[in-house]
C-alpha positions as MATLAB code, in Angstrom:
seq = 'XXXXXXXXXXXXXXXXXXXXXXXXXXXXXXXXXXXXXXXXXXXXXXXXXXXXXXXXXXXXXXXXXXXXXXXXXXXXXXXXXXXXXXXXXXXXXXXXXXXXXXXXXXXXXXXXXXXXXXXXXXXXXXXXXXXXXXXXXXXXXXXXXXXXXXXXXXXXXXXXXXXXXXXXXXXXXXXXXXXXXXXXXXXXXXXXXXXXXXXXXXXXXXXXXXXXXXXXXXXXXXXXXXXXXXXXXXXXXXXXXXXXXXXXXXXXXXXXXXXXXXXXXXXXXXXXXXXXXXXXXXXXXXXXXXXXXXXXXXXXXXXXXXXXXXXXXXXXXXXXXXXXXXXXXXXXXXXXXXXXXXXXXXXXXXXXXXXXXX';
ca = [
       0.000    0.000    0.000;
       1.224    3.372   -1.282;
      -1.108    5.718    0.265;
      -1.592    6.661    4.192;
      -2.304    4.142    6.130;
     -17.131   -1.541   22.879;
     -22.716   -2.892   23.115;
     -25.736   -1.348   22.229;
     -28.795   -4.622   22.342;
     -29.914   -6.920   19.512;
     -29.020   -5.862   16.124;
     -31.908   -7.018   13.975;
     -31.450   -8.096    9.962;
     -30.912   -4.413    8.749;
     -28.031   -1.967    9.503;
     -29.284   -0.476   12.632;
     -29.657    2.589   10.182;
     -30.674    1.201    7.149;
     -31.482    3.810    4.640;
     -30.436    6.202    7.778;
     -26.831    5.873    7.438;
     -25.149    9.398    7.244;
     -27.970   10.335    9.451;
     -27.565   10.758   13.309;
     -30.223    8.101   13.960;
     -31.737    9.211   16.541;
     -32.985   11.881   14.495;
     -31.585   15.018   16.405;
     -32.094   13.740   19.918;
     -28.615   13.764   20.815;
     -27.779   15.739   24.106;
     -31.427   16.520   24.489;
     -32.454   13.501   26.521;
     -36.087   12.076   26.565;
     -38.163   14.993   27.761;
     -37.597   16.396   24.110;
     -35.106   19.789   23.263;
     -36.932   22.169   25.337;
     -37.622   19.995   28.287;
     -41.468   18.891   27.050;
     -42.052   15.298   26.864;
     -43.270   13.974   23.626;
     -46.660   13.131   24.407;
     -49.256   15.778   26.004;
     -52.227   13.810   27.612;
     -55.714   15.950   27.692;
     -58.344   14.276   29.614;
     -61.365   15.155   30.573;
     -60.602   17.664   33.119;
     -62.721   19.453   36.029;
     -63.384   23.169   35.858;
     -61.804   24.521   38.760;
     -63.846   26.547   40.796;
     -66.296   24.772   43.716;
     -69.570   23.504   41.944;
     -72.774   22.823   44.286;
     -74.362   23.817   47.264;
     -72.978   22.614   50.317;
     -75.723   20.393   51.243;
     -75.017   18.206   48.280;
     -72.498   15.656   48.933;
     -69.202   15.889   47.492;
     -69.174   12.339   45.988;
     -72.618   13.324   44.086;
     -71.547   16.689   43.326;
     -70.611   16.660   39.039;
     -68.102   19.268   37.564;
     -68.683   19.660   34.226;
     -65.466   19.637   32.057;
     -66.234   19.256   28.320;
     -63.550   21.662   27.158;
     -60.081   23.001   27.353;
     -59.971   25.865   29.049;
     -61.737   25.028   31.913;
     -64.248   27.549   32.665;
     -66.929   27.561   35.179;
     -69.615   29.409   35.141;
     -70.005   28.835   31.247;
     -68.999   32.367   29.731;
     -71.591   33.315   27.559;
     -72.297   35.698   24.553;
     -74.937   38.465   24.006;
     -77.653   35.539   22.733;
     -77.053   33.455   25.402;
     -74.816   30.421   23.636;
     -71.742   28.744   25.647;
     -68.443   31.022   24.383;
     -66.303   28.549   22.681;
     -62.715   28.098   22.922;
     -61.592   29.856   19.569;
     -63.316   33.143   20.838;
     -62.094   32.613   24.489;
     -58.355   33.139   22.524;
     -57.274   35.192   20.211;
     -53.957   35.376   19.436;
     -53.288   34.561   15.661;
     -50.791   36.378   15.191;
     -48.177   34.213   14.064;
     -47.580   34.201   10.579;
     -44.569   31.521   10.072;
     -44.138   28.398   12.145;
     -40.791   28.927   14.094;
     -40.215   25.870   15.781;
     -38.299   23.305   13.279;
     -36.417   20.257   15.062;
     -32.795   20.287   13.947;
     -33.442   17.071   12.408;
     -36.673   18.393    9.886;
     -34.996   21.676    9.513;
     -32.149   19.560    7.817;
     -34.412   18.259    5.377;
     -35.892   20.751    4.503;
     -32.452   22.682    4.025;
     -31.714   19.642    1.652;
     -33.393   21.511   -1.449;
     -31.404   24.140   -1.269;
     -28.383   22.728   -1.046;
     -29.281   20.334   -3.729;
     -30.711   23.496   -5.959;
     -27.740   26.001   -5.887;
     -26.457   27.037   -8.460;
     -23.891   29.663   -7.248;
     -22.517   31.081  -11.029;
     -25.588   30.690  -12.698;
     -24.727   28.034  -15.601;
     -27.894   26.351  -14.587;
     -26.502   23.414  -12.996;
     -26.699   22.747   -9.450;
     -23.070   23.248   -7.652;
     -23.282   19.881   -5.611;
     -23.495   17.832   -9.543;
     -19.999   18.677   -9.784;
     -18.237   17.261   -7.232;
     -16.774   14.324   -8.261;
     -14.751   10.912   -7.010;
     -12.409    8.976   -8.561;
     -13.224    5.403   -9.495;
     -12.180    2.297   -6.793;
     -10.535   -0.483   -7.526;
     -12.362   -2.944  -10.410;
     -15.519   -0.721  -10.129;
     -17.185    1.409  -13.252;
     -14.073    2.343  -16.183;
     -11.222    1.765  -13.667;
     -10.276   -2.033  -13.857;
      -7.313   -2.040  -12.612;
      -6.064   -2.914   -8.697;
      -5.564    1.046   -7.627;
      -8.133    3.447   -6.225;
      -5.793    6.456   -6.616;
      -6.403    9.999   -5.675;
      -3.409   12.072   -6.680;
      -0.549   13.273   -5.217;
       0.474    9.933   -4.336;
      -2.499    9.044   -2.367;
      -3.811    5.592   -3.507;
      -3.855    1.652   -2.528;
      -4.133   -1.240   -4.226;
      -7.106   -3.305   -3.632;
      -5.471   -6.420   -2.161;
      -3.131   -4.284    0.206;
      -6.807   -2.814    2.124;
      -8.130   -6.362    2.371;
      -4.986   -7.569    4.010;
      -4.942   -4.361    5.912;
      -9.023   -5.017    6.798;
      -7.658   -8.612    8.027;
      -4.956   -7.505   10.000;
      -7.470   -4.892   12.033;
      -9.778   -7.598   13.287;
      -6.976   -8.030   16.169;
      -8.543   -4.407   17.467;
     -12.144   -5.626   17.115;
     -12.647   -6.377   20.739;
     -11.140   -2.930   21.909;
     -13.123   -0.345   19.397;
     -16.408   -2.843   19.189;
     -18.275   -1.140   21.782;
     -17.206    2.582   20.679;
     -18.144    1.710   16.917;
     -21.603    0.412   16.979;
     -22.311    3.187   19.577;
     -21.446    5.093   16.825;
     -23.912    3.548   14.203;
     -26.834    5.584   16.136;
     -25.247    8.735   17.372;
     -22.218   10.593   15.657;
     -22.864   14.414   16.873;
     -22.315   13.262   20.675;
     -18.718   12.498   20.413;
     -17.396   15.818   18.769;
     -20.113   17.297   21.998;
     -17.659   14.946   24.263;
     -14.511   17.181   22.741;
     -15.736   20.603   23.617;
     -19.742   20.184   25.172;
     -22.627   21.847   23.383;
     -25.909   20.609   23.205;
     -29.621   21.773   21.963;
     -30.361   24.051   24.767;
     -26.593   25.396   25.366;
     -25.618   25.996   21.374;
     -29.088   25.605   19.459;
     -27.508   27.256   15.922;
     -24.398   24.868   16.651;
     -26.523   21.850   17.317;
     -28.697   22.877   13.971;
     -26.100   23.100   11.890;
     -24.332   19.744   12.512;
     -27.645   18.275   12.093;
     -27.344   20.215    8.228;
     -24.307   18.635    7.468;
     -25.546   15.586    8.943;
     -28.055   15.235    6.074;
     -26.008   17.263    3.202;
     -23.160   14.264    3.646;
     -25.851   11.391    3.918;
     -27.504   13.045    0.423;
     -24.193   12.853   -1.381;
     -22.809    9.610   -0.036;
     -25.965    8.005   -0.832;
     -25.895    9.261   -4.839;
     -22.310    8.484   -4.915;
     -22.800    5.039   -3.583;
     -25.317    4.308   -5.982;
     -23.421    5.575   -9.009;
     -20.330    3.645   -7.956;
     -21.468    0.393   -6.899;
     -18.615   -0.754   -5.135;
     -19.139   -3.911   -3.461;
     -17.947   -3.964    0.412;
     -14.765   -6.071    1.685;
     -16.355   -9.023    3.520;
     -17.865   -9.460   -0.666;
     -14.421  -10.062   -1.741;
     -12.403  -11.199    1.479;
     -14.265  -14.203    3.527;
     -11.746  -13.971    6.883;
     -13.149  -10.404    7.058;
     -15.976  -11.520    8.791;
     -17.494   -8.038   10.230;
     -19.116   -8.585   13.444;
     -22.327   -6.987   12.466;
     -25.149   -7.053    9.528;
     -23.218   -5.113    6.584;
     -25.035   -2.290    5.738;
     -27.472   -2.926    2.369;
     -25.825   -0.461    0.572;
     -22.601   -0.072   -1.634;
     -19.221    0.693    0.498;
     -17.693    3.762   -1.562;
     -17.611    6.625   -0.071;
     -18.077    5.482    4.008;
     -20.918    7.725    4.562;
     -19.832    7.844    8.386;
     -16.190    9.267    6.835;
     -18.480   11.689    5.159;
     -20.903   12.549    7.467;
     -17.877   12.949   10.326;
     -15.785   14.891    7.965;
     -18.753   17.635    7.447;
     -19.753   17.862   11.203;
     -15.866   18.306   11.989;
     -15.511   21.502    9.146;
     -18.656   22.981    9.625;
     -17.607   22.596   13.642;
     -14.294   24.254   12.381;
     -15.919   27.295   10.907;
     -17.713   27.890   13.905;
     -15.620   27.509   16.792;
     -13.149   30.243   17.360;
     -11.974   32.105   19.887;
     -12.441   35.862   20.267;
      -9.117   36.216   18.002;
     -10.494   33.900   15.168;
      -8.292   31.355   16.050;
      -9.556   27.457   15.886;
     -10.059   26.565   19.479;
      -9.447   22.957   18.817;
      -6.225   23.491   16.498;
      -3.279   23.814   18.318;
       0.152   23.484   16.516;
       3.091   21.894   18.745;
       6.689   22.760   19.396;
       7.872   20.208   17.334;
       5.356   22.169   14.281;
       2.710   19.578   14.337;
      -0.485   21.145   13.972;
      -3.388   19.006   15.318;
      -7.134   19.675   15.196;
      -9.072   17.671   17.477;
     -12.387   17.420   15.311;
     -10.279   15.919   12.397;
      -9.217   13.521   14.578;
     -12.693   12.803   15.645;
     -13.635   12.359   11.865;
     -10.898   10.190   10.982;
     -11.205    8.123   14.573;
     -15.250    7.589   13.246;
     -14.473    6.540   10.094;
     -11.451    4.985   11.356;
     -13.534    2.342   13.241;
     -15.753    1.406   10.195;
     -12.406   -0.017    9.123;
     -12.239   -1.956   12.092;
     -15.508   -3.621   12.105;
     -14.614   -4.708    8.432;
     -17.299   -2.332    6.386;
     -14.905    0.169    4.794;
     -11.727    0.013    2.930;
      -9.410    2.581    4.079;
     -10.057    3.981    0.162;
     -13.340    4.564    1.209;
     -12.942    6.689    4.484;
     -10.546    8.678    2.187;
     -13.454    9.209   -0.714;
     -15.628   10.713    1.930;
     -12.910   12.920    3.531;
     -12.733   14.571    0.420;
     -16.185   14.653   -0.230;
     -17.133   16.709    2.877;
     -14.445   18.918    2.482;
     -15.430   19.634   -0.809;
     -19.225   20.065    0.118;
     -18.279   22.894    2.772;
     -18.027   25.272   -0.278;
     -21.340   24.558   -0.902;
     -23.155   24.454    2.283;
     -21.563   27.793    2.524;
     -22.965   29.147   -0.057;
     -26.520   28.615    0.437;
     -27.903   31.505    2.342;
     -29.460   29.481    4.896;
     -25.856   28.877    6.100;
     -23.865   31.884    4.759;
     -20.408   32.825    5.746;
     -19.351   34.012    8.918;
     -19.644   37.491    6.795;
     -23.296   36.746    6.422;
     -26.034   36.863    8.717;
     -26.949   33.140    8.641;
     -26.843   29.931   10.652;
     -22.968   29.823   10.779;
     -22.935   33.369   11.535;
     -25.221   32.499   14.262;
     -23.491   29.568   15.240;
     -19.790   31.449   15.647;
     -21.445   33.933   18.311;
     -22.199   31.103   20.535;
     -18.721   30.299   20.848;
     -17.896   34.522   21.458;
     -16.963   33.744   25.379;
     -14.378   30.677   24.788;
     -10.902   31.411   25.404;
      -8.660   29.180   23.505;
      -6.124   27.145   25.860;
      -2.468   28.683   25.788;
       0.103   25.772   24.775;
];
């Protein structure tokens, strides 16, 4: 090879995912626990209530006393108009005076954000930016027949070197196992384990991973299905990955991509009050090190492990992400930090953070 080199339950017949992969599955409930992302629990009960003032003479015994309570508000005596009917709830309120509903989950707001990514066209040739990204072709997959999925520069491998290399990491199984199918359901909570934020404490931060969380499971999924690349335990029988492979193709890992896009958009975003990157720190020695790209590459990194991914793969959605950025910044839902949009919004939630002096 030429190019860089812990349990959750019953896992039923599908990827714990399926069609979900590249999407946090819990469908933007991380950090926000089960009373929901304000603190309301997701079911309301409204029985049939009491109104509550005293009802009755005292003579009458409580037990036989009834309180009538056919409607929400409660209201006792019955309000009534000038002709003597019962005033009904919609003239008890009135306060229509909303004119946009303003309370999208992070999770719905992503799909709905999804069309305009998918629709910009940012120099007007009337093609949509995203349909120019592209990926080079794997290993015995599409035109490229030969052994190499290269990517330039000197970054390839040869097909036979990542299934020895695949073979080789089932040693680490038992070590990342738990870690790695914790991270088939949830993928926002570990870069919130690096520097906590969560629904209520960074809303615009929480929305926009949830953005890139669908953007990278959007572009995975097309590329996937234009590629076709059949995954390792297809070709390699001692791989033997300890859980149902996913019922999709393998290139690009759409956990590489979807990590990759959290981690840059999670770049942008937080800085200290001197624009620097509060997770970037660069060492004596000159090594510069950013903590959410280690994140990313740990993520997709495991997929490896558990026998899923070639290391080609992780590497195809690396590259993806990064070169998706340009787009989710230029939709004007997201905007620049020059812009007032979500990542403008985002960066002033990180205002009070003081990067850590080396």
């Amino acid at each position: 090879m030429t190019g860089p080199t812990g349990r959750l339950g019953t896992f039923d017949a599908r990827d714990a995912r399926d069609a979900r992969d590249a999407r946090d599955a819990r469908d933007a409930r991380d950090a926000r626990g089960t009373a929901g992302y304000g603190g309301s629990p997701s079911y309301l009960g409204l029985g049939l209530s009491p109104h509550p003032q005293h009802d009755g003479a005292a003579s009458t015994p409580v037990e036989d006393r009834w309180w009538p309570g056919n409607q929400w508000p409660a209201t006792h005596p019955i309000a009534a108009d000038a002709a003597g009917e019962p005033v009904h709830l919609h003239k008890i309120y009135k306060f229509y005076k909303s004119a946009e509903f303003q309370h999208w989950s992070p999770g719905n707001q992503a799909i709905a954000f999804l069309a305009e990514f998918a629709q910009l066209d940012s120099n007007g040739s009337g093609k949509p930016d995203w349909t120019d990204l592209s990926l080079p072709q794997p290993a015995h997959t599409g035109t490229n027949t030969s052994d190499l999925t290269d990517f330039g520069g000197g970054v390839r491998w040869r097909i036979e070197d990542e299934l020895t290399e695949l073979v080789r990491l089932i040693e680490y199984r038992p070590g990342v196992l738990d870690e790695a199918l914790q991270q088939k359901d949830t993928l926002i909570g570990y870069f919130q384990s690096i520097l906590p934020f969560s629904y209520l404490s960074h809303p615009y931060t929480f929305r926009l991973c949830h953005l890139a969380l669908t953007v990278a499971q959007f572009l995975a999924f097309h590329f996937k299905m234009k590629i076709q690349r059949p995954r390792p335990s297809q070709l390699h029988p001692g791989i033997l990955p300890p859980i149902d492979v996913p019922q999709h193709a393998a290139y690009p890992s759409a956990h590489a991509t979807e990590a990759w896009l959290v981690a840059s958009c999670l770049n942008e975003v937080m800085l200290d009050n001197a624009g620097n990157k509060i997770l970037e720190f660069t060492h004596p020695d000159g090594q510069t090190r950013n903590a959410l790209h280690d994140m990313a590459t740990r993520i997709a990194r495991n997929r490896e492990v558990l026998g899923v991914h070639y290391p080609s793969d992780s590497e195809a959605g690396k590259r993806l992400a990064r070169a998706a950025l340009t787009i989710v910044k230029g939709c004007a839902t997201v905007g620049t930090l020059a812009d007032n949009g979500l990542l403008k919004a985002a960066r002033d939630e990180w205002n009070s953070v003081s990067k850590a002096a080396m």
